[in-house]
Structure formats: structure tokens, C-alpha cells
N, C-alpha and C positions, 0 to 999 in steps of 0.2 A: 382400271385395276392393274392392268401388264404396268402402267407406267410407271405405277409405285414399287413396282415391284424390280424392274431390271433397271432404271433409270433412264427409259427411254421414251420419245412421245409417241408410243403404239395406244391405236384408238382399241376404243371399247368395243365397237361391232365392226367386225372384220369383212360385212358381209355384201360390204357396196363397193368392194373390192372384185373385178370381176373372175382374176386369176383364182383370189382362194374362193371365191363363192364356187367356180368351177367344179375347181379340184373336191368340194368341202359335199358338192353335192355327188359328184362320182363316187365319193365315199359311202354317202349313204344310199345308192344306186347296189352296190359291192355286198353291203352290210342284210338290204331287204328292208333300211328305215324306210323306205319311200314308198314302200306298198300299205306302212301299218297305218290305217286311217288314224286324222288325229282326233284327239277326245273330242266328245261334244260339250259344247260351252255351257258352263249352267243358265244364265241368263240369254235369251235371242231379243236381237233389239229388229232386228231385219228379217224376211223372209222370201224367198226365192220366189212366192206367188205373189211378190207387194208390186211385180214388173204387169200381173192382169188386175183389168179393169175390177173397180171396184164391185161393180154390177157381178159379174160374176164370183165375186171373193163372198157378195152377200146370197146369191143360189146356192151357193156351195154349204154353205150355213145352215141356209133353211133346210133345208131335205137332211141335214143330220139329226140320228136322236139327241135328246135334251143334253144328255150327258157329254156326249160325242161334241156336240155344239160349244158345251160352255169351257171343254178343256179347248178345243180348237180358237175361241175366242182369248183363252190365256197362252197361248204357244209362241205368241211374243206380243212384243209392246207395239209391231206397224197391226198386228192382225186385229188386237184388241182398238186403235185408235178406228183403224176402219167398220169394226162391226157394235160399237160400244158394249157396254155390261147389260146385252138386253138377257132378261132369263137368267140371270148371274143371283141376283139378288131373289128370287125365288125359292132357289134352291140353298140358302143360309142354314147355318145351322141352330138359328132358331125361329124354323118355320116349320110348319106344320109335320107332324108326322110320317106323312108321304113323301114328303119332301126329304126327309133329311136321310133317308134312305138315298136317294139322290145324292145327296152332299156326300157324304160317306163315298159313293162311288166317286164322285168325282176327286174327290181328295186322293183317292186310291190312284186313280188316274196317274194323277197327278204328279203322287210320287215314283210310281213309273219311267215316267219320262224321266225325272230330272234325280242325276246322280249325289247330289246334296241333301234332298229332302227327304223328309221319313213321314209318314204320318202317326202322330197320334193319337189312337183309339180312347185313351183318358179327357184327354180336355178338346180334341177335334178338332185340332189345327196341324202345318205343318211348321216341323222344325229344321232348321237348316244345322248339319252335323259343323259346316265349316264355322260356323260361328259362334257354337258349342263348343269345340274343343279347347279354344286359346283358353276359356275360364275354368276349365273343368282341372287344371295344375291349382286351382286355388285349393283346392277341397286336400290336395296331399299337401301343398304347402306348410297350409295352415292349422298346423297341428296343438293348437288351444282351442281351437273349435270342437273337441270333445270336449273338453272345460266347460263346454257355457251349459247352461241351463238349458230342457230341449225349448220351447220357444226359442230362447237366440240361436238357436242352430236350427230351427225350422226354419225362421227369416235368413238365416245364409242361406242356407240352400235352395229357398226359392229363386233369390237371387241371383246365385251359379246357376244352375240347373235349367236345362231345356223347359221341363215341366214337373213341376212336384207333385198333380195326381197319383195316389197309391191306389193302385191296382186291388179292387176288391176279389177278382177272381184268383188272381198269381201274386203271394203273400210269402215272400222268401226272406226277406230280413226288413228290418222297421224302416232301413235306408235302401230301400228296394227302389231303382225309378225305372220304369216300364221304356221311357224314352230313350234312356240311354242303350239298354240293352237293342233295340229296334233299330239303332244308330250303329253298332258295332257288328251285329248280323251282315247290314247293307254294307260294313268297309268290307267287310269277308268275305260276300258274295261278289264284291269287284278286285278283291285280289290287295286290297290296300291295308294299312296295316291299321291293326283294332285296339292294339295293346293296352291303349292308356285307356278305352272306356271299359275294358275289361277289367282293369284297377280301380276303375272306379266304381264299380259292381262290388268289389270285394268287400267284406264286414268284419272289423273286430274290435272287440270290446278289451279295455285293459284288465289287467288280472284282478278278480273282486275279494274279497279277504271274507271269507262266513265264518260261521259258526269254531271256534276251534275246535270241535269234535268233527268238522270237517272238512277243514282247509280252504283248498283256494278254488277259483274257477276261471276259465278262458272259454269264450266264443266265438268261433272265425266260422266267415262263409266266401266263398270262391265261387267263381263264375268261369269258366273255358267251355269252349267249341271243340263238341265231339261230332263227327261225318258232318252234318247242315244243320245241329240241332243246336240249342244252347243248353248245356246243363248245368246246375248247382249242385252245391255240397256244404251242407252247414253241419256244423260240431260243436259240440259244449265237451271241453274236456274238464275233468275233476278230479284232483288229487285230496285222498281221504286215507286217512288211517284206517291198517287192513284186518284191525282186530275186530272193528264195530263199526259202520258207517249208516250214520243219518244225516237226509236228504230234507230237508225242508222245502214246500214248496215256494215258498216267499222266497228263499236266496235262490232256489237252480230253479225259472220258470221255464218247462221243456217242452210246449207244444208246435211243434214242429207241423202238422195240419191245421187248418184253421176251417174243415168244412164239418157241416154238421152233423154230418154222420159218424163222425170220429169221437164226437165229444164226449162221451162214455167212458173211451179209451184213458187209460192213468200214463200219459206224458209225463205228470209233474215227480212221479218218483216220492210224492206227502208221506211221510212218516213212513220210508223204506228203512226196514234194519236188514243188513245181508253182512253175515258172517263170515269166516274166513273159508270154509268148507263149503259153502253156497258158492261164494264168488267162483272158485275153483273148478265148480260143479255147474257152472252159468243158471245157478237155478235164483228165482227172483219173485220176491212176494214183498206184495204191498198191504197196509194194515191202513183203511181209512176209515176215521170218527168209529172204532171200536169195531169195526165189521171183520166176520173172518179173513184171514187170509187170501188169496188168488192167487194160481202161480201164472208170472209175467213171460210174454213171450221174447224171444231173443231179436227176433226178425218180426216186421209186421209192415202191410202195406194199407194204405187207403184205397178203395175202389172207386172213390170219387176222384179224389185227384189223382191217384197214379202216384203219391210218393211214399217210398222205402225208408223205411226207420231200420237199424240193428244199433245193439248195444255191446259193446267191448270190453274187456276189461286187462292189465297188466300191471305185475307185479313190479315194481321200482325198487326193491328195499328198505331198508331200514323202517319195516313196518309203515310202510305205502305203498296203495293202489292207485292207479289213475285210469278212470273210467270215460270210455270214450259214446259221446250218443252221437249218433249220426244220422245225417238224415239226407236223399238223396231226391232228387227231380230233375225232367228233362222238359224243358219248353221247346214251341214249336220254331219254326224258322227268321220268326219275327217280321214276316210280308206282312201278315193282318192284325188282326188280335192276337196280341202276347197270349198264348193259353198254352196250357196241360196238354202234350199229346202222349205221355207212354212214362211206362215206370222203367227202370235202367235196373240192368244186371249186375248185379252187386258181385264183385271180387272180393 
């Protein structure tokens, strides 16, 4: 590289050189590099106990629990040749019910140890972030791929994507993948940078054209790390004429909870009319299949899952409003199961 560069024939590692290896290592003596251990390899082909007898490397096995055992027989490829896959294949993840309690820990284990891998509580396997990410540029790339019809973009995404199980419990946008986020947690807790699979969390829909008695619509959701937690933020914004506005629920669907204690709950806004002095007034009433009126709350939360709904609304001019619905949730740190732990304080 130097060569091409000054027109000289300077080599590429300078370091079998003994004067600058010297000088190169005093430096980092001066600096404090040489106290900071170096990372641990993700894959170990060798292990410091492959120098004792085998006899001993197989006691040491036995007397551990199952679990204990079966990561210590994966912690490299001399440990595994010497003790083979005994009790490995027991604990699969399709065996028996006791067992897979097992698996589960041991996957957990697993990921643990090694700074690449995450586990997935959807499909039950582990995923490697490094070999994740080089694909995960396709998904912004390739921006015809909202074009397709959803089948052909379920088959992308299978194909990009760590893992396309959707998360029955944690239901944040229809392109929600539980993997990714579990993937972006762990670069965060090591200090590495998350950025891009935080983009790729992110959701929005192009502008949809409704009703002309009510304009347009926009959907975006967002994904950022507040203290250790993950949080989301999904929005349907609406620009509607502020003399009369009607809500259809076929063009704005607005359910934002998906547990079933909410269902009661009027999300979808069906056949709202709110007036100019309503709006003004944040007062809001909904009119379904002929039934009296109800007046809507402004703010509302689920007690199941802990997510925050409020409704906004701003005047723009020229005889429009644009209503904003929001909806907010905080997931857990993404070590285990992706899930709900707390509703977030709305500003």
C-alpha cells in the first residue's frame, strides 16, 4: 500500500522489522494499549486444557450439569472432537418438553459467551449479527420492493432477514422482526455501533390518497435506545379539511394494541365527525352502526401491554387540520424474550 503510494518499495508489515517493532511496541507501552486485553475470537478452534489428558477433559464433563456440559462440549472444535455430541442431541429442539427447557438454556448460554450471536426466542435458533448485517443494505437499497405485492416482499424478506417469525406477543409494525431488534440491543450493550439495524426497524408507508372529504395519510414508526431499554413510536398522521372531517375505518386502520383486552376500545376513528369547535376543544365522539355518541379520550393506555395511545391535532391553514395519533412502547433489553416491560412517559 506505502508503495503505491510514495513510489517506494516499503513492505506492508513493518513489523519483522526489529527497530520499528521496538520503537512501535514502546508506544503502545506509553499509550496503555498493552494492558487492554484483546477481544475474544468468536470462533475457538484450540483450547488451553487440549495440553490434559483426555481422561481428564472427559471427568471434567461428567460431573457437570446437562447444560453446563453441552455448552462446555461447544466451546471449541478440539473440546467437542474429544468429548463428541453425547447428550447434544437430547436436548434439540424438538424433543420432548422437558427438554427443550434445556435447549432454551442452552442456547441462552450460548449466546453469552459469544459476541456475534443472539438468540432467537421465535424460531430457536442462533443468529450471527455478522452475517446479518452485509444483507440488511438490501432492504434500503431496494426501494421497489414496496412495489411488489406483499407475498413478493414476504419472500424478500425472508431472504434478507435473520428470521421473519412475527412476534405474537410484541406487535409493533407488520415489518416488525424481533431478530433484528435482539441484534441491535447486543451491539449497544458492547459499545458498537447499532445504527443501521435501527433503520431497519424503522416503518413507513407512502402517502395514501382517501376519501377527498379527507385527504391524505402518512404512517412512520421509529425504533431508538432510551437508558438499556428499546423504545418505539408509531404515528398515522392526517391531513383533513377542518370544517368537517370523516374518518373511515377502511382507509385510517388505527389499532395500535393488538391484546384483547383493548378490543372494545374504538382505534379505528369509523364514522368520526368532529367539527371545527370540537377539534379546538380536543373533544371527540365517535358514532358506530347508529349507536349514541361516546366521548373519546385524549390519552389512553393498555394495561396489558403497557402502550400509550394520545391524539393531537394542528391547525395548518387554508382550511386544514393534520391529526396526529401516536402511540408509544418500551421493550425490555432484548437478553431474553423481546417483551413489554413498562409504559413510557409521554412528553
Amino acid at each position: 500500500m506505502y508503495g503505491h503510494c510514495t513510489g517506494h518499495n516499503v513492505p506492508h508489515d513493518l513489523g519483522h522489522f526489529p527497530q520499528y517493532s521496538a520503537q512501535k511496541n514502546l508506544s503502545k507501552m506509553k499509550t496503555g494499549l498493552l494492558l487492554t486485553p484483546e477481544p475474544r475470537p468468536i470462533e475457538l478452534k484450540d483450547s488451553p486444557l487440549g495440553k490434559v489428558p483426555n481422561e481428564i477433559i472427559e471427568n471434567i464433563a461428567s460431573h457437570l450439569p446437562k447444560i453446563e456440559s453441552a455448552t462446555f462440549r461447544l466451546s471449541c472444535t478440539q473440546i467437542l472432537g474429544i468429548l463428541g455430541d453425547k447428550h447434544l442431541k437430547a436436548i434439540g429442539p424438538y424433543s420432548y418438553p422437558a427438554s427443550l427447557w434445556h435447549y432454551d438454556d442452552l442456547l441462552s448460554l450460548l449466546e453469552n459467551d459469544s459476541p456475534d450471536l443472539v438468540m432467537c426466542w421465535e424460531c430457536r435458533k442462533l443468529h450471527s449479527i455478522g452475517k446479518a448485517q452485509p444483507r440488511l443494505g438490501l432492504l434500503n437499497t431496494k426501494r421497489w420492493f414496496w412495489s411488489l405485492d406483499p407475498g413478493r416482499q414476504h419472500y424478500w424478506q425472508k431472504s434478507v432477514l435473520p428470521c421473519w417469525s412475527t412476534s405474537s406477543d410484541v406487535v409493533v409494525h407488520e415489518n416488525f422482526n424481533p431478530a433484528l431488534a435482539q441484534m441491535a440491543m447486543k451491539l449497544y450493550r458492547q459499545g458498537k455501533s447499532y445504527q443501521q439495524l435501527l433503520r431497519c426497524l424503522d416503518y413507513r408507508t407512502e402517502i395514501q390518497s382517501l376519501d377527498t372529504r379527507s385527504g391524505v395519510s402518512l404512517n412512520l414508526a421509529g425504533a431508538k435506545i432510551v437508558g438499556d431499554s428499546l423504545l418505539f413510536r408509531k404515528q398515522t398522521i392526517l391531513l383533513c379539511p377542518i370544517t368537517e372531517i370523516r374518518i373511515t375505518a377502511f382507509d385510517t386502520p388505527w389499532q395500535p394494541c393488538h391484546c384483547d383486552k383493548m378490543k372494545d376500545q374504538d382505534y379505528t376513528f369509523a364514522d368520526t365527525f368532529m367539527p371545527t369547535n370540537y377539534i379546538l376543544q380536543f373533544k371527540f365522539w365517535s358514532q358506530n352502526n347508529g349507536t349514541p355518541c361516546n366521548e373519546m379520550q385524549r390519552r389512553n393506555c393498555c394495561m396489558s401491554c403497557k402502550m400509550e395511545t394520545q391524539i393531537d391535532f394542528q391547525e395548518l391553514g387554508a382550511g386544514t387540520t393534520a391529526i396526529f395519533l401516536t402511540a408509544w412502547q418500551e421493550l425490555s433489553k432484548g437478553k431474553a424474550n423481546l417483551a413489554v416491560i413498562g409504559s413510557v412517559q409521554m412528553t
